[in-house]
C-alpha positions as CSV (number, residue, x, y, z in Angstrom):
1,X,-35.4,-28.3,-7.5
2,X,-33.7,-25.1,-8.6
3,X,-34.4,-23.9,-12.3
4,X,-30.5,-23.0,-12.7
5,X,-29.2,-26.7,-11.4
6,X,-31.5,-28.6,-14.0
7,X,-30.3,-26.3,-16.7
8,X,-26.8,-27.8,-18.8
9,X,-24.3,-25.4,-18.8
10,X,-24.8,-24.7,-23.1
11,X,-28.3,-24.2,-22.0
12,X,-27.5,-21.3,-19.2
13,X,-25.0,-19.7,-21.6
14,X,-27.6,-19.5,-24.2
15,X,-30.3,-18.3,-21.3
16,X,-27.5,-15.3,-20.2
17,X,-27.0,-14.1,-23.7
18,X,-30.8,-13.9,-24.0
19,X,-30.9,-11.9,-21.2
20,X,-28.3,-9.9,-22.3
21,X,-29.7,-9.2,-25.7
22,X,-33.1,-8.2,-24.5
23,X,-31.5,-5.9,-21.5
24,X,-29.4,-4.5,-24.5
25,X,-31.0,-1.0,-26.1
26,X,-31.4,-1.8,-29.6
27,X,-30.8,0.8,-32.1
28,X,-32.2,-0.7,-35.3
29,X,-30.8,-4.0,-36.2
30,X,-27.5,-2.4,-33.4
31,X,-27.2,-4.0,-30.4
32,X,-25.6,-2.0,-27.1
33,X,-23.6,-3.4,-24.5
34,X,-23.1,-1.4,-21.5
35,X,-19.8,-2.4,-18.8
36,X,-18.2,-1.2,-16.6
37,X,-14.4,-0.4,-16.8
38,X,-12.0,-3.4,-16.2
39,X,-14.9,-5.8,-16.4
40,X,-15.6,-8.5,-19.0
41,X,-17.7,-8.1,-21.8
42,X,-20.0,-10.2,-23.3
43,X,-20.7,-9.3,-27.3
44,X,-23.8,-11.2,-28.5
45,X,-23.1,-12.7,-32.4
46,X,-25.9,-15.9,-33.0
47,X,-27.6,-17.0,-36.4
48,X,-31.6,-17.2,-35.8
49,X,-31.3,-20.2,-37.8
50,X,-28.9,-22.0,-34.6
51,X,-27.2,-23.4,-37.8
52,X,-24.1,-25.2,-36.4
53,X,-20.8,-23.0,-37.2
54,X,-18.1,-25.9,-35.8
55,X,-16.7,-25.4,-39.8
56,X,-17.5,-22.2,-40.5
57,X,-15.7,-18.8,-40.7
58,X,-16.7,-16.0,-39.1
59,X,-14.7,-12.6,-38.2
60,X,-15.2,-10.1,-35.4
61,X,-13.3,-6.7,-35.8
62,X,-14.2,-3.0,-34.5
63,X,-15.7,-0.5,-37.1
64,X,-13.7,2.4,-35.7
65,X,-11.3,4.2,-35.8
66,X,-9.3,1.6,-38.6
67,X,-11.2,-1.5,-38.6
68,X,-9.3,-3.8,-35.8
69,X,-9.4,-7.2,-35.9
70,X,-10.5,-8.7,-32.9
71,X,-11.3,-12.2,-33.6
72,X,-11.1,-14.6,-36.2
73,X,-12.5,-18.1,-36.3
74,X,-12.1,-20.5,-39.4
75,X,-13.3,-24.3,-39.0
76,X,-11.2,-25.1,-35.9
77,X,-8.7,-22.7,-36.0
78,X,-8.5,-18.8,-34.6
79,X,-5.5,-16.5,-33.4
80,X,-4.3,-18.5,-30.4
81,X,-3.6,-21.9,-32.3
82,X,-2.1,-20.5,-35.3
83,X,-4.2,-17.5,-37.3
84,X,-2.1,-14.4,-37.6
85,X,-3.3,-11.0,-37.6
86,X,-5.0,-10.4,-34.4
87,X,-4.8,-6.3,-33.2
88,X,-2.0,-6.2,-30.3
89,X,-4.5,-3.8,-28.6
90,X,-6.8,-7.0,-27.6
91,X,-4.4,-9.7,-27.7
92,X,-4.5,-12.2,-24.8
93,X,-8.1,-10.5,-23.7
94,X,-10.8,-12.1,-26.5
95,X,-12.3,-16.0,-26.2
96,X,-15.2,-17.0,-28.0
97,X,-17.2,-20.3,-26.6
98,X,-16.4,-23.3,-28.3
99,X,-19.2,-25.8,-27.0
100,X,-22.1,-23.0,-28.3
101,X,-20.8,-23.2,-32.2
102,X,-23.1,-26.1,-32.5
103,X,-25.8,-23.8,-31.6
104,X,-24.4,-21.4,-34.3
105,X,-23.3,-19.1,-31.6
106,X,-20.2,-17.0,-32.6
107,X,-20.6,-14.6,-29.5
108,X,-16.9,-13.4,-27.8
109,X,-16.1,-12.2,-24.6
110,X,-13.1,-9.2,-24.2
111,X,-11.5,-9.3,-20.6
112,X,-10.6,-6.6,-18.8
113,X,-12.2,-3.8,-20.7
114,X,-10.7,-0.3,-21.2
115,X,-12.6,2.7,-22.3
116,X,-10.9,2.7,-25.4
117,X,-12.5,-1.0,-26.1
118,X,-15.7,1.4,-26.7
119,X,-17.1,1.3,-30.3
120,X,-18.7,-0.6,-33.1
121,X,-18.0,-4.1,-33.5
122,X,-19.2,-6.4,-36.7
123,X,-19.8,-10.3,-36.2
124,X,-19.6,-11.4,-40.1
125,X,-19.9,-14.7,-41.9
126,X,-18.7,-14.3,-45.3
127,X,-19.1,-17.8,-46.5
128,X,-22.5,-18.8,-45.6
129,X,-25.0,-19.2,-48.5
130,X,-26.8,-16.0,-47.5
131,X,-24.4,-13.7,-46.2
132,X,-25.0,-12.3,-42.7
133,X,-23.4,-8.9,-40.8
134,X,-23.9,-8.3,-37.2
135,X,-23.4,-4.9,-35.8
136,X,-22.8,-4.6,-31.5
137,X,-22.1,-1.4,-30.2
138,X,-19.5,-1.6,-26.9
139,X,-19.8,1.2,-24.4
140,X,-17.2,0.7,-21.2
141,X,-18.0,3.5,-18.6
142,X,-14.7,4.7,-17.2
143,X,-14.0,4.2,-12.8
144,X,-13.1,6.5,-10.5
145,X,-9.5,5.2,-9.7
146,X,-5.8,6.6,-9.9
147,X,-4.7,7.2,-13.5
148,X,-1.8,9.6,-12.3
149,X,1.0,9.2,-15.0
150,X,-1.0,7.7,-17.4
151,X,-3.0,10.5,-18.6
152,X,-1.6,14.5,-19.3
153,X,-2.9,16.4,-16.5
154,X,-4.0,13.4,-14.3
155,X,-3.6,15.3,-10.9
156,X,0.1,14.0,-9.1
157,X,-0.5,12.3,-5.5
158,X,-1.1,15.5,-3.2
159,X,1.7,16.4,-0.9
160,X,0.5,16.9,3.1
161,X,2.0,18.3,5.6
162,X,1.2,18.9,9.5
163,X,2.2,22.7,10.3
164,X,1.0,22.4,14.1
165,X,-0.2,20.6,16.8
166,X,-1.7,20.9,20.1
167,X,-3.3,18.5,22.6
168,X,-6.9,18.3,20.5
169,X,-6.1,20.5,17.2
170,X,-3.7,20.3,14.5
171,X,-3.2,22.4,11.4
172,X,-3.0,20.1,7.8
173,X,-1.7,21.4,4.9
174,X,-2.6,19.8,1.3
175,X,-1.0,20.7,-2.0
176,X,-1.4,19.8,-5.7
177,X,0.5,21.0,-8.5
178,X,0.1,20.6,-12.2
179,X,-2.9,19.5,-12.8
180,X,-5.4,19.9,-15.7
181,X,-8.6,20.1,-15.6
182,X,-8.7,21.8,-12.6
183,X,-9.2,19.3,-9.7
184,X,-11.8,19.3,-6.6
185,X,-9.0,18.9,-3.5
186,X,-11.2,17.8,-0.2
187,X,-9.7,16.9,2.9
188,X,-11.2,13.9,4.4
189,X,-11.7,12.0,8.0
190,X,-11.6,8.4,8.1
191,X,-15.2,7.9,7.6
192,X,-15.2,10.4,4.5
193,X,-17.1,13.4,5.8
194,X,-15.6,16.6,4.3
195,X,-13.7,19.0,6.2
196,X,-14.1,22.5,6.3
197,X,-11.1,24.2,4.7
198,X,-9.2,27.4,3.1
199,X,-8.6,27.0,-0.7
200,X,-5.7,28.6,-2.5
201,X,-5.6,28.6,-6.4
202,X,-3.3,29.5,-8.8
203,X,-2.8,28.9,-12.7
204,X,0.1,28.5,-15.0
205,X,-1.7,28.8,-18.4
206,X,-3.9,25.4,-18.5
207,X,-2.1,23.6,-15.1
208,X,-3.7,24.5,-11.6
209,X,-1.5,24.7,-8.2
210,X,-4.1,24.3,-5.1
211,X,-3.3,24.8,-1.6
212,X,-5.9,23.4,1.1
213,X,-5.7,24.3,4.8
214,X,-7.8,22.8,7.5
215,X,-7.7,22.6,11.1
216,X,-9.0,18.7,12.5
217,X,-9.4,17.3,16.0
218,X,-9.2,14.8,17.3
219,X,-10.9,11.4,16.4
220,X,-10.7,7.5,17.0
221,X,-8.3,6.9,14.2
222,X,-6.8,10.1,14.2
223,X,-6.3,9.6,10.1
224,X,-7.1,12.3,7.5
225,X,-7.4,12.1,3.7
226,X,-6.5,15.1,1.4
227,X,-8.7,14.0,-1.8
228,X,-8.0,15.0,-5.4
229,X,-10.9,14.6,-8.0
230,X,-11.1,14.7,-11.6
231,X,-14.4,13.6,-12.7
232,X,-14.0,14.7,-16.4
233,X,-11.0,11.8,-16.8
234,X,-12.0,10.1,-14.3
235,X,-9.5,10.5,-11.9
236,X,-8.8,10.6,-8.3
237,X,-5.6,10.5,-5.8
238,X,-5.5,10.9,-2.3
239,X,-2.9,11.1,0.4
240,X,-3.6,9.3,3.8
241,X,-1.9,11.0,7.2
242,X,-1.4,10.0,10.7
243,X,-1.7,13.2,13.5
244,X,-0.5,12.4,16.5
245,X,-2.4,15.1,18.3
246,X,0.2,15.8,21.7
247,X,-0.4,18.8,23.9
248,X,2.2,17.7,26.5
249,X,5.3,17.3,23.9
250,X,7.1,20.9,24.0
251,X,6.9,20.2,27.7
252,X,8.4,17.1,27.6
253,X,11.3,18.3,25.4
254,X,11.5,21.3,28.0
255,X,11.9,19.9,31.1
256,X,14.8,17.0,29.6
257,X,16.8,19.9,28.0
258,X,16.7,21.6,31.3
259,X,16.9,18.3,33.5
260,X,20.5,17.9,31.9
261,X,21.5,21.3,32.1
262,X,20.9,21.0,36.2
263,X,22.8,17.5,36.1
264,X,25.8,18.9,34.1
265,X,26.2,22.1,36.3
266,X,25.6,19.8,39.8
267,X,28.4,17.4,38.0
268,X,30.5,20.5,37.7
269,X,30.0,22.1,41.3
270,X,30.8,18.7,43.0
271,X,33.6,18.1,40.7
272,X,35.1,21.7,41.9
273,X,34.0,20.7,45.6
274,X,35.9,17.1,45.5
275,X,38.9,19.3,44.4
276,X,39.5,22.1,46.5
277,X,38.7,20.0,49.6
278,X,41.5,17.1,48.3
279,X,39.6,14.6,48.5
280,X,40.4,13.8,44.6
281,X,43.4,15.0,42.6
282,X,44.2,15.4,38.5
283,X,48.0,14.9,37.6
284,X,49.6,14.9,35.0
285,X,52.9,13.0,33.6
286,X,54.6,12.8,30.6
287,X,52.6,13.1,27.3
288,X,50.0,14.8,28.9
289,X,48.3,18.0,28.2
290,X,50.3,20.8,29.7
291,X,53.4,18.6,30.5
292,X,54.6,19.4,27.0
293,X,57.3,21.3,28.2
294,X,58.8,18.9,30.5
295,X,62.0,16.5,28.9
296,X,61.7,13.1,28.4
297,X,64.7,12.5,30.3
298,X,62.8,13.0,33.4
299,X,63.0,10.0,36.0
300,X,59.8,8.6,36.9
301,X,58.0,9.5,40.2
302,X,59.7,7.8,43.3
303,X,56.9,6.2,44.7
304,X,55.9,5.0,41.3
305,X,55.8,1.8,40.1
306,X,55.1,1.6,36.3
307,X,54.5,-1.8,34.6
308,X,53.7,-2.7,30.9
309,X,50.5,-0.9,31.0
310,X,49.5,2.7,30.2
311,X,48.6,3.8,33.4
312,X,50.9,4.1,36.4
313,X,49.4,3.8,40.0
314,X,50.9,5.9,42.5
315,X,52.0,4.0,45.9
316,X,49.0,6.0,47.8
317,X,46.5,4.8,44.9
318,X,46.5,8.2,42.6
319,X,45.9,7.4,39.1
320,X,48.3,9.4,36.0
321,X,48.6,9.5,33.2
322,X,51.3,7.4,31.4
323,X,53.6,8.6,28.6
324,X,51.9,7.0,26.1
325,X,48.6,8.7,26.7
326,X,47.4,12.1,26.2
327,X,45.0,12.1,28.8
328,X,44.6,12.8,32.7
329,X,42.7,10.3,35.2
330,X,42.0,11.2,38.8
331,X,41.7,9.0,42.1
332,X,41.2,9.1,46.1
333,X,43.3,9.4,48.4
């Protein structure tokens, strides 16, 4: 049967903390934790003696820079049912492990750690008959992630741009402005290789402006990254772009324009045709253009016969244009 099922779950706590202590470096009587940013942390506090602290006090606060509290527990009661005085900066994110206080274990754990969580921490117990002082140091190594906005000089998301394409090539353009320290810009494929590209610097006192130019073909995913990297904050943006690589497109565009150029000026040439042969005519009546001139008095055309719409039909099936409209028609004959 497996070690870890036969094992209570007090039991496995205590095994991990042992583990955790004795993969800790120890620095005197110090003990250092090691995590990784936004992880949880784990910070060891247990009396040799496994006295049972269920009614005891003990405190937990951060050395540096002004002596934060961090956690306070006094026979029962601590920060989240009813202590005051926790520091903002870890409220919400510190639990200690109620069950292992019989074991005289006073260890916490701080969520979601931040590299300012880093420092000295003291686990005390003022009230025991001998007093005891823990020391822990905390060390969260920062990410690689986004932190634009949030730090001065974080490099803004780069600004891409495609300048020219062809069939199987196209010309990328990458910017970013601003930042501080300068930045490593990369563009990118889709499977992270690095492109060869032309770098452009310039500097505004301590801010950086780079311009990156590459030329890519063609791929499977036809995406490429432009990549800006600030190892000494631990930063890094990118910008993701689509090329749709197409040789055939000024062609296309080409041959429409001029496919309605033909079709307007064939329009036009039958148009004239229809008319000089009379096989269609354009009158005009009253309100038209051109029959501005004429008076309203006029009588209607005799071989009219105008009814309550706009448009009158001549007796040999013309079309004209009624007085209320101000535009011609046309019609067979």
């Amino acid at each position: 049967m497996n070690l870890l099922k036969m094992l209570s779950a007090s039991e496995c706590l205590l095994l991990c903390l042992d583990v955790l202590i004795l993969s800790a470096s120890a620095e005197g009587s110090r003990i250092k934790v090691v995590v990784l940013e936004r992880s949880d942390a784990i910070l060891p506090c247990s009396l040799s003696t496994k006295e049972n602290i269920v009614q005891k006090l003990f405190n937990w606060r951060k050395v540096d820079p002004n002596k934060q509290e961090v956690f306070r527990y006094d026979g029962g009661l601590h920060y989240y049912n009813g202590l005051p005085g926790q520091d903002e900066h870890f409220s919400g994110r510190v639990s200690h492990f109620p069950l292992e206080l019989q074991f005289g274990n006073a260890s916490i754990m701080i969520k979601n750690t931040v590299v300012n969580d880093s420092g000295v921490y003291t686990c005390d117990f003022p009230r025991l008959q001998q007093k005891q002082t823990f020391s822990i140091e905390l060390v969260v190594e920062p990410v690689m992630r986004d932190r634009s906005g949030k730090i001065p000089g974080a490099a803004p998301k780069p600004l891409v741009q495609i300048l020219k394409t062809t069939k199987d090539q196209a010309r990328l353009k990458c910017e970013v402005r601003g930042a501080f320290p300068k930045p490593k810009v990369e563009w990118r494929d889709s499977n992270g290789n690095i492109l060869p590209a032309e770098e452009q610097v310039s500097q505004t006192g301590e801010r950086y402006d780079i311009t990156l130019f590459t030329t890519v073909t063609r791929t499977n995913s036809n995406i490429f990254l432009c990549v800006a990297t600030q190892e000494e904050i631990s930063h890094v943006t990118k910008h993701e772009l689509y090329v749709a690589f197409c040789g055939t497109c000024g062609q296309v565009i080409t041959g429409w324009l001029a496919g309605c150029l033909i079709g307007m000026l064939s329009f036009a040439l039958n148009l004239a045709a229809l008319v000089a042969t009379g096989t269609i005519s354009i009158r005009c009546n009253r309100g038209c253009p051109g029959s501005a001139n004429k008076s309203s008095e006029d009588p209607p055309a005799p071989d009219s016969e105008t009814g309550p719409e706009e448009l009158q039909v001549l007796r040999n099936g013309s079309v004209v244009c009624s007085p209320a409209t101000s535009h011609c028609s046309w019609a067979n004959y």
